[in-house]
C-alpha positions as CSV (number, residue, x, y, z in Angstrom):
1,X,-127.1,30.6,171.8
2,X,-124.4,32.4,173.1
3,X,-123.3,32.7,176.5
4,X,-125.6,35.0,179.6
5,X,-124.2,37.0,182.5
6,X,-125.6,35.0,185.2
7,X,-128.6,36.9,187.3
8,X,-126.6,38.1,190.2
9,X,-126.6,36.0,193.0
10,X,-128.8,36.7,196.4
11,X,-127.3,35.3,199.2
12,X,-129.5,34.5,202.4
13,X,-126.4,34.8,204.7
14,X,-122.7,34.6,204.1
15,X,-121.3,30.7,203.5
16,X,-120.7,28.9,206.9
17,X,-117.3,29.5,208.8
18,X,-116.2,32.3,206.9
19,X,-115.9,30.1,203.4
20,X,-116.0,31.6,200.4
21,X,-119.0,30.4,198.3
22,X,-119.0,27.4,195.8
23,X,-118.6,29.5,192.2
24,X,-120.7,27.6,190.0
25,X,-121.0,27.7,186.2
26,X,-124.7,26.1,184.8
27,X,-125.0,25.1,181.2
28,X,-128.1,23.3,179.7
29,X,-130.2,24.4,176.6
30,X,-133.3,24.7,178.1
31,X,-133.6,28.3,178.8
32,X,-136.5,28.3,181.3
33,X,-134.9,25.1,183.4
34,X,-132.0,27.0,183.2
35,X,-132.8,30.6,184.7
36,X,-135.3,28.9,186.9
37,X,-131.9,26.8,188.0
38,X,-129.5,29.7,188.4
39,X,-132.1,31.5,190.7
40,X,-132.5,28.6,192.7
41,X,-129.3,28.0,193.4
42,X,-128.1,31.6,193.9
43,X,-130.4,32.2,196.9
44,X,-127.7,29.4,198.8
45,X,-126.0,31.1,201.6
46,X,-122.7,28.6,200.1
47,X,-123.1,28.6,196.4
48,X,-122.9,31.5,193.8
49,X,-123.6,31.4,189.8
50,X,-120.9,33.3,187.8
51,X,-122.5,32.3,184.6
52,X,-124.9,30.1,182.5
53,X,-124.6,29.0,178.7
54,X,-126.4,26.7,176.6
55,X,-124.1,24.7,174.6
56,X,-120.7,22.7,174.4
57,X,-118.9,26.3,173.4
58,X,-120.1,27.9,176.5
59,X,-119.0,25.4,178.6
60,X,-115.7,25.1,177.0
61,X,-115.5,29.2,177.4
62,X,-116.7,29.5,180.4
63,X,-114.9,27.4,182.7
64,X,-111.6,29.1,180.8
65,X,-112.9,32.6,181.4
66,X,-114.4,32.0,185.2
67,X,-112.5,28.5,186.5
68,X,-115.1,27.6,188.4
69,X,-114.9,25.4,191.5
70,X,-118.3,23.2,189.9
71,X,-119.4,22.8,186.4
72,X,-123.2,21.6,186.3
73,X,-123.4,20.3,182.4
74,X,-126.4,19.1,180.6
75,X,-126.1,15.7,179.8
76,X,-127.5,16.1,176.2
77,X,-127.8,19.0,174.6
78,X,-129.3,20.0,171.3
79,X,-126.7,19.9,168.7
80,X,-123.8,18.9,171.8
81,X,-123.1,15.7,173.2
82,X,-122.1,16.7,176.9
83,X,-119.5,13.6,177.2
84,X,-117.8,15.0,174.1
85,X,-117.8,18.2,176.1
86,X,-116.7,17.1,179.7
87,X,-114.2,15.1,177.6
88,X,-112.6,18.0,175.4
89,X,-112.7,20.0,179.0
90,X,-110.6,17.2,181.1
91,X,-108.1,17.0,178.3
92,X,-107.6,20.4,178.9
93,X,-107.8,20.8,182.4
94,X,-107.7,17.0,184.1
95,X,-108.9,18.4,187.5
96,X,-112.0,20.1,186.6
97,X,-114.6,19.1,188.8
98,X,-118.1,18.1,186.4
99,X,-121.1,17.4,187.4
100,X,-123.7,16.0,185.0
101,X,-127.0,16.5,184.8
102,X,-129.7,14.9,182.6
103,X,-132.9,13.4,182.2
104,X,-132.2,10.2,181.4
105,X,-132.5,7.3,184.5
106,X,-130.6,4.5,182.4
107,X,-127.9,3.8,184.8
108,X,-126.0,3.1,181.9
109,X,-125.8,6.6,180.5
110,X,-124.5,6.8,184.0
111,X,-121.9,4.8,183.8
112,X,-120.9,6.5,180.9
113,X,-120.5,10.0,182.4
114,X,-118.2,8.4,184.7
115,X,-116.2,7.1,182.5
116,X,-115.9,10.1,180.4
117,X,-114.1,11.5,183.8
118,X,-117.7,13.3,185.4
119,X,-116.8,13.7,189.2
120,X,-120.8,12.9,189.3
121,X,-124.1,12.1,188.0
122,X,-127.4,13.3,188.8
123,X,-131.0,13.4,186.7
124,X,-133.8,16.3,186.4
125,X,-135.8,14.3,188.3
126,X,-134.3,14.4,191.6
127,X,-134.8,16.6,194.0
128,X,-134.1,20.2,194.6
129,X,-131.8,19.3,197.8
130,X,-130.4,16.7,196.2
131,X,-128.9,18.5,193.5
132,X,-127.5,20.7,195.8
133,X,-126.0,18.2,197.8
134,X,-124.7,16.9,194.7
135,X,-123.3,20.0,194.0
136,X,-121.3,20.4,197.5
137,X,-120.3,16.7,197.6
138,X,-118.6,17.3,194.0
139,X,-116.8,20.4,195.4
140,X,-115.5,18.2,198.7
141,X,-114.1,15.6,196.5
142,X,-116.4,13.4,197.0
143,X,-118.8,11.1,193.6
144,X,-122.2,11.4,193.9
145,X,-123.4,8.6,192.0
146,X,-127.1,6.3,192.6
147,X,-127.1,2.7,194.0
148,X,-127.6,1.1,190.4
149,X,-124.5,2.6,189.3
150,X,-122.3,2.0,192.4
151,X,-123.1,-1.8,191.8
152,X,-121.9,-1.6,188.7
153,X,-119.4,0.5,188.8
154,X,-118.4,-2.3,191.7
155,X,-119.0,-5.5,189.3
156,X,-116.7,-4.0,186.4
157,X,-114.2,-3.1,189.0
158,X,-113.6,-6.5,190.1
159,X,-113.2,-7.9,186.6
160,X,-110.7,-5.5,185.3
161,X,-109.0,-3.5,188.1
162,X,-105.9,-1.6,187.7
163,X,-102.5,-3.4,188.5
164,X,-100.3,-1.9,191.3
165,X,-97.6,-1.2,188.7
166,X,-100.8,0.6,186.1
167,X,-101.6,2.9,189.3
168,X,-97.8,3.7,189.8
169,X,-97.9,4.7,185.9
170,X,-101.0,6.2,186.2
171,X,-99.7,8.7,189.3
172,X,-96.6,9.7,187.1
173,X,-98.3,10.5,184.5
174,X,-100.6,12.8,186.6
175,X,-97.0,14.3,187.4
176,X,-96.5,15.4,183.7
177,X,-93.8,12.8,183.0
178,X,-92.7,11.8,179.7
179,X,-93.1,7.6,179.0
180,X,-88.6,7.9,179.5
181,X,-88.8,9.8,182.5
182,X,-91.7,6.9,183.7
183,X,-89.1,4.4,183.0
184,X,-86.3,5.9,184.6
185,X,-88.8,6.4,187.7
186,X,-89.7,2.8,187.5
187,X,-86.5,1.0,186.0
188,X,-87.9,-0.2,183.2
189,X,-87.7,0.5,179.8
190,X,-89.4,3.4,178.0
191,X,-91.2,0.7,175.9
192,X,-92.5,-1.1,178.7
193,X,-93.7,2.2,180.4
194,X,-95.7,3.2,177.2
195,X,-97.0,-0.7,177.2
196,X,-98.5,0.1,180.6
197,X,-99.5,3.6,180.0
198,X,-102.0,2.2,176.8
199,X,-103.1,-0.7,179.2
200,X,-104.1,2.5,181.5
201,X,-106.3,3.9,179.2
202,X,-107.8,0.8,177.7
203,X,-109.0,-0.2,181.2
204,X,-110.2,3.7,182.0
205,X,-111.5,3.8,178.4
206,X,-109.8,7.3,177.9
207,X,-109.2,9.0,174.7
208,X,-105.6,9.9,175.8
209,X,-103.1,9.9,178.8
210,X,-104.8,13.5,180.1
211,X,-108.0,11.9,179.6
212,X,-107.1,8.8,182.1
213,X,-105.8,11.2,184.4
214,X,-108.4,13.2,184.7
215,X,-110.6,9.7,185.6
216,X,-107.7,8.7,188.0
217,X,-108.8,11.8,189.7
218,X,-112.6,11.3,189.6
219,X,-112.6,8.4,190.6
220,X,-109.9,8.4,193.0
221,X,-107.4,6.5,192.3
222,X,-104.7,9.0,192.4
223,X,-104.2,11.9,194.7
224,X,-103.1,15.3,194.8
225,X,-100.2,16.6,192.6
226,X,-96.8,15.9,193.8
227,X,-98.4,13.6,196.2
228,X,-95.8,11.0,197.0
229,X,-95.3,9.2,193.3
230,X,-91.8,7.2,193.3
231,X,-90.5,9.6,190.8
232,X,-90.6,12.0,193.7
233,X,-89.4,9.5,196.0
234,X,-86.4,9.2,193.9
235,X,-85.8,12.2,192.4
236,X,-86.3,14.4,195.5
């Protein structure tokens, strides 16, 4: 299926404050959940669709053509394997903010999404407001995630967090540096910097450096570009 102009939003009212709405882009192969979706969500004074698609190409397309402040992705697709999707898009664009959305309650496939870098997790069967306030807590920064997950997401972050140092790595290489310039920033050698960078992504389980960034974001553990790393420190 190829990707839909989106039915055009109707606003009750304009978003609170004077902000501009929450552009949204919806993708999920089940046409009728879909539009039914799109209409719903387009009648909040604070959101707006700007499109809907049904497959890992859409999303992929999409978010380039419209850069939308919230990606709603199907979890599992026909054909497409969203984590294979929200992982092509954050190697591409680390800061992409992905929320998944699937029928499955196995906190485990959970889990997974947030590994794969999803800024959070919610299933068909919740409700109505509760997607929505998924949808506005992902666009404030924050993880939506259920209580099964958070525990444990909390018990495998006790047994293998990130090292001070792996946290310094992992904020200069959310800076774009190169494993020398991460040396030079950290007086060690380039080796030793690639050492840590690998132990990085082990730990996140990232497919690459842009990967682990990308779940440094998610999940926090790094801030803002140009946010006080010690390469910045030192090479003001």
């Amino acid at each position: 299926m190829s990707a839909r102009p989106a039915p055009q939003p109707q606003l009750a009212s304009p978003p609170a404050l004077g902000s501009p709405a929450i552009r949204l882009v919806l993708i999920d192969d089940h046409l009728v959940f879909l539009d039914g979706l799109s209409e719903s969500l387009a009648r909040q004074a604070d959101l707006t669709v700007v499109a809907v698609g049904s497959n890992c190409a859409d999303a992929l397309g999409l978010w380039d053509r419209h850069r939308p402040d919230v990606l709603v992705l199907d979890m599992k697709m026909a054909g497409d394997d969203g984590i294979v999707t929200l992982r092509r898009l954050l190697t591409a664009h680390p800061r992409a903010r992905v929320l998944l959305l699937t029928s499955s309650d196995d906190p485990r496939d959970s889990l997974a999404a947030l590994d794969a870098g999803a800024a959070g997790y919610i299933t068909k069967h919740a409700r109505y407001d509760e997607l929505v306030g998924a949808i506005r807590e992902v666009h404030a920064g924050g993880r939506p995630i259920g209580e099964a997950v958070a525990r444990m997401l909390a018990v495998r972050d006790r047994a293998s967090p990130l090292t001070p140092r792996e946290l310094e790595v992992l904020g200069l290489l959310s800076e774009g540096l190169s494993y020398r310039e991460i040396g030079r920033a950290l007086d060690v050698t380039e080796r030793t910097a690639r050492a840590h960078a690998v132990a990085v992504k082990e730990k996140l389980q990232a497919s690459n450096a842009a990967h682990a960034v990308a779940i440094g974001f998610q999940r926090g553990l790094i801030g803002p570009r140009g946010s006080g790393s010690p390469w910045r420190r030192k090479h003001p």
